[in-house]
mmJSON file of the N, C-alpha and C atoms, coordinates in Angstrom:
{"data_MODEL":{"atom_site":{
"group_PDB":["ATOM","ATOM","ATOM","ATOM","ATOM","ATOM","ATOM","ATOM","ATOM","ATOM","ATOM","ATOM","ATOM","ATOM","ATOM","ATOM","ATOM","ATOM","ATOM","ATOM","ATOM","ATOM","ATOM","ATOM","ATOM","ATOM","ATOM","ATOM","ATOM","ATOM","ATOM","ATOM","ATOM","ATOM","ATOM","ATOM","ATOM","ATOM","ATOM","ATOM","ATOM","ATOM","ATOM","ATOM","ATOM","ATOM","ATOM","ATOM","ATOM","ATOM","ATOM","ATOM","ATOM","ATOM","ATOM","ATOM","ATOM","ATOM","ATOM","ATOM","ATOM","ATOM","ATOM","ATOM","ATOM","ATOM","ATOM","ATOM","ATOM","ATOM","ATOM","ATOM","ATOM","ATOM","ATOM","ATOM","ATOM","ATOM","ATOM","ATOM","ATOM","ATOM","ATOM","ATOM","ATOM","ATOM","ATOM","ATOM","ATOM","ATOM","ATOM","ATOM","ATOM","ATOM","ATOM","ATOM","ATOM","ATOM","ATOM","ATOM","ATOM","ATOM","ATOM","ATOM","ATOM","ATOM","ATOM","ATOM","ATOM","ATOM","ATOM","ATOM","ATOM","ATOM","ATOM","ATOM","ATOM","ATOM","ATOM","ATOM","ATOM","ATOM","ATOM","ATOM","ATOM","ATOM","ATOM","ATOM","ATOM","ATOM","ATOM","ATOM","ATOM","ATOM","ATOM","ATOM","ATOM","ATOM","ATOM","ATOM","ATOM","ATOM","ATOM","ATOM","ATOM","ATOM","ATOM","ATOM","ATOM","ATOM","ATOM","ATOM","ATOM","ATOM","ATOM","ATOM","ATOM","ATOM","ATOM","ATOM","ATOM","ATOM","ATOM","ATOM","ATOM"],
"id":[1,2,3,4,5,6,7,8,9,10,11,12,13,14,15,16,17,18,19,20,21,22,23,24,25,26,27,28,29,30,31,32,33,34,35,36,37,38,39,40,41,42,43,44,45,46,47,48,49,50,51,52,53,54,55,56,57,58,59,60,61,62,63,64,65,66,67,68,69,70,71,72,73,74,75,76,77,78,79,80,81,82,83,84,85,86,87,88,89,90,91,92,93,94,95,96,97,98,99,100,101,102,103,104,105,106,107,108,109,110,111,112,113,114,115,116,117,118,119,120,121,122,123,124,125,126,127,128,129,130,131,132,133,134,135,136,137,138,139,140,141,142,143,144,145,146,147,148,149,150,151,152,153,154,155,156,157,158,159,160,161,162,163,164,165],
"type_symbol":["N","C","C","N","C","C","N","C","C","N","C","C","N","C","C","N","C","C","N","C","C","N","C","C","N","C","C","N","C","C","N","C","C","N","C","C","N","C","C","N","C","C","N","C","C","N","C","C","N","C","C","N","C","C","N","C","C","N","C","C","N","C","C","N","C","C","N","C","C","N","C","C","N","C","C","N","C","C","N","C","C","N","C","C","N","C","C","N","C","C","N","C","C","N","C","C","N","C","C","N","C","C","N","C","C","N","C","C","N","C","C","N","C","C","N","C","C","N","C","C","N","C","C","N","C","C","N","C","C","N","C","C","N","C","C","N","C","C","N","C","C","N","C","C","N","C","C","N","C","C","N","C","C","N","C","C","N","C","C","N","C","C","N","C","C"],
"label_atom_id":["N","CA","C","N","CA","C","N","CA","C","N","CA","C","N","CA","C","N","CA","C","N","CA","C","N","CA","C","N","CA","C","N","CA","C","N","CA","C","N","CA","C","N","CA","C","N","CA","C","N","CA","C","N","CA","C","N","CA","C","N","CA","C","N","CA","C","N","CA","C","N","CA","C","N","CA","C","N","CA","C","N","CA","C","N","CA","C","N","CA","C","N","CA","C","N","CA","C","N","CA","C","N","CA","C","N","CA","C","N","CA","C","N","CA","C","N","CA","C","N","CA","C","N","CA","C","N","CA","C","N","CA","C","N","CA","C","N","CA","C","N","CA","C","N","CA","C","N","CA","C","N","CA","C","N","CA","C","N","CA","C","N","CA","C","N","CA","C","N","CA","C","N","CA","C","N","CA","C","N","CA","C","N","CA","C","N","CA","C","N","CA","C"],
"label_alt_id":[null,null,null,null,null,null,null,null,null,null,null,null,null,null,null,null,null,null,null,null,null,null,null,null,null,null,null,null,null,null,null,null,null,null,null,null,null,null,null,null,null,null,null,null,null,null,null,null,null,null,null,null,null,null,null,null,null,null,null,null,null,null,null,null,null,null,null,null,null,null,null,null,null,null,null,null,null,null,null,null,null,null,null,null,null,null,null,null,null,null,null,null,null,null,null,null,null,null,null,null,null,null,null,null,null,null,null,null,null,null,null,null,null,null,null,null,null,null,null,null,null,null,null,null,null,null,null,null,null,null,null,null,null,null,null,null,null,null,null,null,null,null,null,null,null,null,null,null,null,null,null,null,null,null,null,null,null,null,null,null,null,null,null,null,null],
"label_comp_id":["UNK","UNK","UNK","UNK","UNK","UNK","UNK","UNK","UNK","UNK","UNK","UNK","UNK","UNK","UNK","UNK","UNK","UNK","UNK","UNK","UNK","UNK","UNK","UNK","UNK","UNK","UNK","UNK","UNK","UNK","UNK","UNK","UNK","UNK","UNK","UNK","UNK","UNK","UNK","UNK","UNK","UNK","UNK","UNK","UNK","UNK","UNK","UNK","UNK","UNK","UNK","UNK","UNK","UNK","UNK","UNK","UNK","UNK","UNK","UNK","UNK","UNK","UNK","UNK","UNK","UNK","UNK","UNK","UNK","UNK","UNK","UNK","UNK","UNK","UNK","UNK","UNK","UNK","UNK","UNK","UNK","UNK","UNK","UNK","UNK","UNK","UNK","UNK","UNK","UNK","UNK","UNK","UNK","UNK","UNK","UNK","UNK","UNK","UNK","UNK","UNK","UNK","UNK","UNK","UNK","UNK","UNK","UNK","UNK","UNK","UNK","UNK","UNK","UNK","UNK","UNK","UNK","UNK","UNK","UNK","UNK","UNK","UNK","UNK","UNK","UNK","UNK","UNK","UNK","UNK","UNK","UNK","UNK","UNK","UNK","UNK","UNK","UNK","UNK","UNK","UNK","UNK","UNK","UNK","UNK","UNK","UNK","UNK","UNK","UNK","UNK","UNK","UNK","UNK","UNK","UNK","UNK","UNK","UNK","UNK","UNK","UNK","UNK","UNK","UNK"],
"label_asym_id":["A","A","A","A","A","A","A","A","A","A","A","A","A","A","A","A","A","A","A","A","A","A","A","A","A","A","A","A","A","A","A","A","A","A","A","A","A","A","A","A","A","A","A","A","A","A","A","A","A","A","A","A","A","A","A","A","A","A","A","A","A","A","A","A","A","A","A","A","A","A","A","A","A","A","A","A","A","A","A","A","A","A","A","A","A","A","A","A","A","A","A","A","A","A","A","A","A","A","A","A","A","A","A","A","A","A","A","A","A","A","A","A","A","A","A","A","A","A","A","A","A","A","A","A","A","A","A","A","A","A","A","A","A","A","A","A","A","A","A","A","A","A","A","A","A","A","A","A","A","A","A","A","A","A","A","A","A","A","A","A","A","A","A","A","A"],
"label_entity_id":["1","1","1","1","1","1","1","1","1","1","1","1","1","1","1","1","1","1","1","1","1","1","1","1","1","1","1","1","1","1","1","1","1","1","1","1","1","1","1","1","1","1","1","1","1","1","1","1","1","1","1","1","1","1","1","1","1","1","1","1","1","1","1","1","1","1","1","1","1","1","1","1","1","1","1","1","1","1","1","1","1","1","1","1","1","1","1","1","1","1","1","1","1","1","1","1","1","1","1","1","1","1","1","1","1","1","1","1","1","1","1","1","1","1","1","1","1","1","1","1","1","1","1","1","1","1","1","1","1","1","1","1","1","1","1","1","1","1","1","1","1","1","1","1","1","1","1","1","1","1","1","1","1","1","1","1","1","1","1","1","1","1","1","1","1"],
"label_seq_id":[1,1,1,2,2,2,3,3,3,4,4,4,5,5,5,6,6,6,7,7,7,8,8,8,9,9,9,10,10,10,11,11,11,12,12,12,13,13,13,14,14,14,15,15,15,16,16,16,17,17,17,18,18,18,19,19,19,20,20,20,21,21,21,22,22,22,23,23,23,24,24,24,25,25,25,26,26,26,27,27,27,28,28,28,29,29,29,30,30,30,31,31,31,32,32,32,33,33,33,34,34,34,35,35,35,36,36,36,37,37,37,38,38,38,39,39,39,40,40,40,41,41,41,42,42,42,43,43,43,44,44,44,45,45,45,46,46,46,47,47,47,48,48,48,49,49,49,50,50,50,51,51,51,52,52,52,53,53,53,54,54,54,55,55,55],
"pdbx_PDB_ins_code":[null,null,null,null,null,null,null,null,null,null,null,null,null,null,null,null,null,null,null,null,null,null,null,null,null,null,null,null,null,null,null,null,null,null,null,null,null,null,null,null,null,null,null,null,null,null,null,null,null,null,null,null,null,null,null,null,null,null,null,null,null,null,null,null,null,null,null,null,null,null,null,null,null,null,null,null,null,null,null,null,null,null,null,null,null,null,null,null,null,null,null,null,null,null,null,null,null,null,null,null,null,null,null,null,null,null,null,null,null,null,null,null,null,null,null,null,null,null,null,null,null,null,null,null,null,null,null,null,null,null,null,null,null,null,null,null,null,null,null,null,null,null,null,null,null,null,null,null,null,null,null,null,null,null,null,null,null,null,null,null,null,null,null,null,null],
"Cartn_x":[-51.115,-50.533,-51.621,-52.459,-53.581,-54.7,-55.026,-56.079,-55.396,-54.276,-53.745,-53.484,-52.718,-53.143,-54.223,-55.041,-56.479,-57.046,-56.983,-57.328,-56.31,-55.245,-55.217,-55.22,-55.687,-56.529,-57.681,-58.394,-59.757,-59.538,-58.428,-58.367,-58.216,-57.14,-57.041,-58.452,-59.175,-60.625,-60.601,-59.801,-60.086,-60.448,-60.547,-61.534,-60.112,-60.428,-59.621,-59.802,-58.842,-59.023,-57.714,-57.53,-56.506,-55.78,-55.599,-54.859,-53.794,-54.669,-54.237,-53.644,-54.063,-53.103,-51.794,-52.029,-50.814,-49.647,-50.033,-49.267,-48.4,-48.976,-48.624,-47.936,-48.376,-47.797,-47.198,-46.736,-45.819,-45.523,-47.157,-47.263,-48.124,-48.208,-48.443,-50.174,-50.792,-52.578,-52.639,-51.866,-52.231,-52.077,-51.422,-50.988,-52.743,-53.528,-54.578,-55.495,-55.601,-56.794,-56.701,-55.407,-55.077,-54.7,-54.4,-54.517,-55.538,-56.295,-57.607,-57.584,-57.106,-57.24,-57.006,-55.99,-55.869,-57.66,-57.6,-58.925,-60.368,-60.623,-61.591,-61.479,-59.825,-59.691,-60.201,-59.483,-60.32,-61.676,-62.612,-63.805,-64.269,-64.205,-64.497,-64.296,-63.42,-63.163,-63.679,-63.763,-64.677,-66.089,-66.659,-67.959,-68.218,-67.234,-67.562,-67.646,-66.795,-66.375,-67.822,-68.529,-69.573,-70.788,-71.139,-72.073,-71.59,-70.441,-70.194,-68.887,-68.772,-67.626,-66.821,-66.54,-65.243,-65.712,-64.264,-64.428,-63.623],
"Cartn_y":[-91.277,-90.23,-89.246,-89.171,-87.602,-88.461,-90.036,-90.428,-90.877,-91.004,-90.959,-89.876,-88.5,-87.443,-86.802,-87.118,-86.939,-87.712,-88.707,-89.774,-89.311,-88.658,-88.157,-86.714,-85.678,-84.924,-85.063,-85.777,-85.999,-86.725,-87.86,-88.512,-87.02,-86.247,-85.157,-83.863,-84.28,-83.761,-82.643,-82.149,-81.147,-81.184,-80.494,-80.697,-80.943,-81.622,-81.483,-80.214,-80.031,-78.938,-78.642,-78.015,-77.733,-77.265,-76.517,-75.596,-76.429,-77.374,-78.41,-79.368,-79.898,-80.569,-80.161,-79.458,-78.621,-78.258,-77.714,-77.836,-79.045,-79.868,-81.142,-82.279,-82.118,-82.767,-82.117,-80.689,-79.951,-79.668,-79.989,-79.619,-78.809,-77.71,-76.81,-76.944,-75.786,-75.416,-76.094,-75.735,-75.995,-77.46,-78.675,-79.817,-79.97,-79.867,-80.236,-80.126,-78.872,-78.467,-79.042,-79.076,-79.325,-81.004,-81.64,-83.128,-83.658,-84.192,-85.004,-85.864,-86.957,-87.735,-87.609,-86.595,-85.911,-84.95,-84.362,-83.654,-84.527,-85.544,-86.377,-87.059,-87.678,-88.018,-86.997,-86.004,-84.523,-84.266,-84.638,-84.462,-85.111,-86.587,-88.143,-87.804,-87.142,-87.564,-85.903,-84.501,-83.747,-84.226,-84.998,-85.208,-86.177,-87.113,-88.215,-87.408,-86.471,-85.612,-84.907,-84.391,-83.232,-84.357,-85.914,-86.728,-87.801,-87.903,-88.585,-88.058,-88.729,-87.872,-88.608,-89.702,-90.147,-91.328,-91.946,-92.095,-93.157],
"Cartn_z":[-71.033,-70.214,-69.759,-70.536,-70.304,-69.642,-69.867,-68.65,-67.241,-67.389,-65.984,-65.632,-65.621,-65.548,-64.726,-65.455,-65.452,-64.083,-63.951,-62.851,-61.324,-61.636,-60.422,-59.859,-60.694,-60.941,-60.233,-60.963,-60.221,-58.735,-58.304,-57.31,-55.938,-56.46,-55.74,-55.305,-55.825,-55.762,-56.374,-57.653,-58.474,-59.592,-60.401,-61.786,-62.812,-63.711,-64.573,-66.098,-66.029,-67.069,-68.258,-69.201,-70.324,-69.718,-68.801,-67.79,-66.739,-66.217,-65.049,-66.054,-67.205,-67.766,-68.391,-68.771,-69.696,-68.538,-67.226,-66.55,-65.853,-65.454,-64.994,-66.187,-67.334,-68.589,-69.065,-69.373,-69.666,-71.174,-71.809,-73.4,-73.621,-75.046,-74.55,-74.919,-75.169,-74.899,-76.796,-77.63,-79.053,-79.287,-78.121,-78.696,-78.409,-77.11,-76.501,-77.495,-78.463,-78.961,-80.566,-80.898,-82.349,-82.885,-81.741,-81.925,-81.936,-82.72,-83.22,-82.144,-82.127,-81.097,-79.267,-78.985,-78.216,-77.476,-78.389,-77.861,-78.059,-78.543,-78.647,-77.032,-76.588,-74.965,-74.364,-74.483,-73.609,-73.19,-74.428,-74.621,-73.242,-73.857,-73.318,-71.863,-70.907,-69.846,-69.552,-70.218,-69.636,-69.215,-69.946,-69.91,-69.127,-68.877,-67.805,-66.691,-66.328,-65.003,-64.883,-65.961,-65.859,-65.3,-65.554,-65.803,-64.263,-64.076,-62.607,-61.747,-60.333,-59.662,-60.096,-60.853,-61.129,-62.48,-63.551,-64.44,-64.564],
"occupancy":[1.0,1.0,1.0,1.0,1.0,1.0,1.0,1.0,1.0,1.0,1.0,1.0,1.0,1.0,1.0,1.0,1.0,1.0,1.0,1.0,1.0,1.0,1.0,1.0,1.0,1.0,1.0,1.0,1.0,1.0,1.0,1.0,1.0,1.0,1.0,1.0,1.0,1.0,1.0,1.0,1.0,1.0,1.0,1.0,1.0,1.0,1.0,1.0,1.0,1.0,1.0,1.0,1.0,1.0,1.0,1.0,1.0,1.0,1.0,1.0,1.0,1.0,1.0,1.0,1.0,1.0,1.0,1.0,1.0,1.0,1.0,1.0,1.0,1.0,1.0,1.0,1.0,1.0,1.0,1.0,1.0,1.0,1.0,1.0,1.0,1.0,1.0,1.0,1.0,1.0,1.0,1.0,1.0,1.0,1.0,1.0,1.0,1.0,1.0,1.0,1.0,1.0,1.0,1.0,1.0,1.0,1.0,1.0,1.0,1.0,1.0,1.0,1.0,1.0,1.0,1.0,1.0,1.0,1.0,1.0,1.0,1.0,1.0,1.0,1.0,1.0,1.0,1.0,1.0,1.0,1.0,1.0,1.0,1.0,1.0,1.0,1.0,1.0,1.0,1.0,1.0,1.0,1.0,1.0,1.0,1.0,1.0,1.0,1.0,1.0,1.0,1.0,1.0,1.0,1.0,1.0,1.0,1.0,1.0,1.0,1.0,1.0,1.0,1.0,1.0],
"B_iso_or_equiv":[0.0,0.0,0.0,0.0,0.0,0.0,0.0,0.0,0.0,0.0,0.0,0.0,0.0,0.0,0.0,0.0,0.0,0.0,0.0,0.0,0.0,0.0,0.0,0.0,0.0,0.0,0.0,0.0,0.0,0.0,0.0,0.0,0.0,0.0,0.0,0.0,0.0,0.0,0.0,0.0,0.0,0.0,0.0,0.0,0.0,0.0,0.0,0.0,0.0,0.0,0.0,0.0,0.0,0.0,0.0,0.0,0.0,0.0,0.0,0.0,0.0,0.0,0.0,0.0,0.0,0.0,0.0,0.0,0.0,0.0,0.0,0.0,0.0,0.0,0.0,0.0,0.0,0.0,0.0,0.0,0.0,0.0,0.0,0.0,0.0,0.0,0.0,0.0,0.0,0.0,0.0,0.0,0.0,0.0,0.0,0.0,0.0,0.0,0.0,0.0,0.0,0.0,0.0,0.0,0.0,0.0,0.0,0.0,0.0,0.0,0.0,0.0,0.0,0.0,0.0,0.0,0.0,0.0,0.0,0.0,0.0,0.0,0.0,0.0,0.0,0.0,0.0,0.0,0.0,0.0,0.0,0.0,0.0,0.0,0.0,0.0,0.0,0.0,0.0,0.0,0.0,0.0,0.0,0.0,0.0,0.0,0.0,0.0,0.0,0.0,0.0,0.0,0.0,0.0,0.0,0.0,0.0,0.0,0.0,0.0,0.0,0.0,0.0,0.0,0.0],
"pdbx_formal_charge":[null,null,null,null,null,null,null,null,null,null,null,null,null,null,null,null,null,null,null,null,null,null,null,null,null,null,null,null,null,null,null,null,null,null,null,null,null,null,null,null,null,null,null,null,null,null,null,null,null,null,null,null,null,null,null,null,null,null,null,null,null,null,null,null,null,null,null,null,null,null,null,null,null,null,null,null,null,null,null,null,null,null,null,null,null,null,null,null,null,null,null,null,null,null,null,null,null,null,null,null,null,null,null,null,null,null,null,null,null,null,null,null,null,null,null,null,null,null,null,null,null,null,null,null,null,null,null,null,null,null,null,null,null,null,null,null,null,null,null,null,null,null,null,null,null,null,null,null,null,null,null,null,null,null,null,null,null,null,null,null,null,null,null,null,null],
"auth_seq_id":[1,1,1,2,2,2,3,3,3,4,4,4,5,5,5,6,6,6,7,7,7,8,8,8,9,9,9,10,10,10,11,11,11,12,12,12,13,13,13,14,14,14,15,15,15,16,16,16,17,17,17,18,18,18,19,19,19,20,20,20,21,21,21,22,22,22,23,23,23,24,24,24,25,25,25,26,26,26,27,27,27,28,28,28,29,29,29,30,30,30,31,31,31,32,32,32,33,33,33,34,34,34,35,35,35,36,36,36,37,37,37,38,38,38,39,39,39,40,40,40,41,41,41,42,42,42,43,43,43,44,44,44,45,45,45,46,46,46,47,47,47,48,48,48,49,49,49,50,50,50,51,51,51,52,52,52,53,53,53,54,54,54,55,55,55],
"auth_comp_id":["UNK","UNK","UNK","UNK","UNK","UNK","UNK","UNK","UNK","UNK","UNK","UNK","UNK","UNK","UNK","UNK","UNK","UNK","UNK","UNK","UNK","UNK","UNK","UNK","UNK","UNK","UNK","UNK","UNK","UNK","UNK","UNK","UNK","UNK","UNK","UNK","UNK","UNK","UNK","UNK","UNK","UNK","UNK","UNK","UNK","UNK","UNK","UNK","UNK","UNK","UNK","UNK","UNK","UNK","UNK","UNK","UNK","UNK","UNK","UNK","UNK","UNK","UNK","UNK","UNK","UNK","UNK","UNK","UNK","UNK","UNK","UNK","UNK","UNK","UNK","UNK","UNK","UNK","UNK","UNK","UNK","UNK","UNK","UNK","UNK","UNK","UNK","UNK","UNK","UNK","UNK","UNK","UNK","UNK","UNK","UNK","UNK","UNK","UNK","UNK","UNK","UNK","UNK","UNK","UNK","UNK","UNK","UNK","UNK","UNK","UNK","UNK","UNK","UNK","UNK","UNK","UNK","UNK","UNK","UNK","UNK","UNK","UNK","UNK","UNK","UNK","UNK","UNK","UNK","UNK","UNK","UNK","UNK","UNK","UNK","UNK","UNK","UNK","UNK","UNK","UNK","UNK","UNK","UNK","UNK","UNK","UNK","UNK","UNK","UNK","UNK","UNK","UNK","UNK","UNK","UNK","UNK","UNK","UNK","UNK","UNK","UNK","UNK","UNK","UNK"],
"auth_asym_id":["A","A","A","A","A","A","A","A","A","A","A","A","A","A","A","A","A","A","A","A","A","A","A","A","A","A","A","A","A","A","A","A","A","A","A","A","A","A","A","A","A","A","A","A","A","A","A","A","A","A","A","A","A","A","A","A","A","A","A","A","A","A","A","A","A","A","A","A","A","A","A","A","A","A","A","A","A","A","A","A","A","A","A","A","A","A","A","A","A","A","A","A","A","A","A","A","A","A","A","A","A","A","A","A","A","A","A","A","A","A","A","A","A","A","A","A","A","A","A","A","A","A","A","A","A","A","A","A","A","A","A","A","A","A","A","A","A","A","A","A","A","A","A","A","A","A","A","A","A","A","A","A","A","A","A","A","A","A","A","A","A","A","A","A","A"],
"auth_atom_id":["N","CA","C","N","CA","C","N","CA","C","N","CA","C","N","CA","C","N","CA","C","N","CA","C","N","CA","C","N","CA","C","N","CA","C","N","CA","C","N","CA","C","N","CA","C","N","CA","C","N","CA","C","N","CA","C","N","CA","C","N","CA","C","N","CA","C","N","CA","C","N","CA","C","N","CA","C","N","CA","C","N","CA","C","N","CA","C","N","CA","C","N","CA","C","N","CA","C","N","CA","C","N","CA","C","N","CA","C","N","CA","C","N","CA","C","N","CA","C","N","CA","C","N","CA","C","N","CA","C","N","CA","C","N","CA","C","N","CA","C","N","CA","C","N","CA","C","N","CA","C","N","CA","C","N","CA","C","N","CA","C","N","CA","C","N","CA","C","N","CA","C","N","CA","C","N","CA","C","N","CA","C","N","CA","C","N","CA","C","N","CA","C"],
"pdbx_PDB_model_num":[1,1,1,1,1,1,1,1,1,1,1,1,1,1,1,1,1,1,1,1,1,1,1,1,1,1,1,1,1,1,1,1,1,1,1,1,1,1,1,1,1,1,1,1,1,1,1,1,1,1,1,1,1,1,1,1,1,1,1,1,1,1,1,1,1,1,1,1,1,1,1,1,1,1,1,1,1,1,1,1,1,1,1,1,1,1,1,1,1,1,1,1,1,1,1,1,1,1,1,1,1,1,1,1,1,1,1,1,1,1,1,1,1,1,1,1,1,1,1,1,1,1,1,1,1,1,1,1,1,1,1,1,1,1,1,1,1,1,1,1,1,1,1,1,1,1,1,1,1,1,1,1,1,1,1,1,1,1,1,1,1,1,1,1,1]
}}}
């Protein structure tokens, strides 16, 4: 759900962020930061975004 999300996010030519997800997925800022595996995806696809235009 959060790399698709994410993938059209970026398709739309904006950045992805905790903000843009939380809105569009509709969970809140503590599931993002406090789920282990959750925020390890986060990481993974900030850094692809910071390192290329798409992932």
């Amino acid at each position: 759900m959060i790399r698709q999300e994410s993938a059209r996010i970026v398709d739309e030519g904006e950045e992805v962020s905790i903000r843009q997800l939380m809105w569009r997925i509709g969970l809140s800022r503590g599931f993002f930061y406090k789920n282990t595996q959750v925020r390890k995806e986060n990481d993974r696809i900030f850094e692809l975004q910071v390192n290329s235009d798409r992932f």
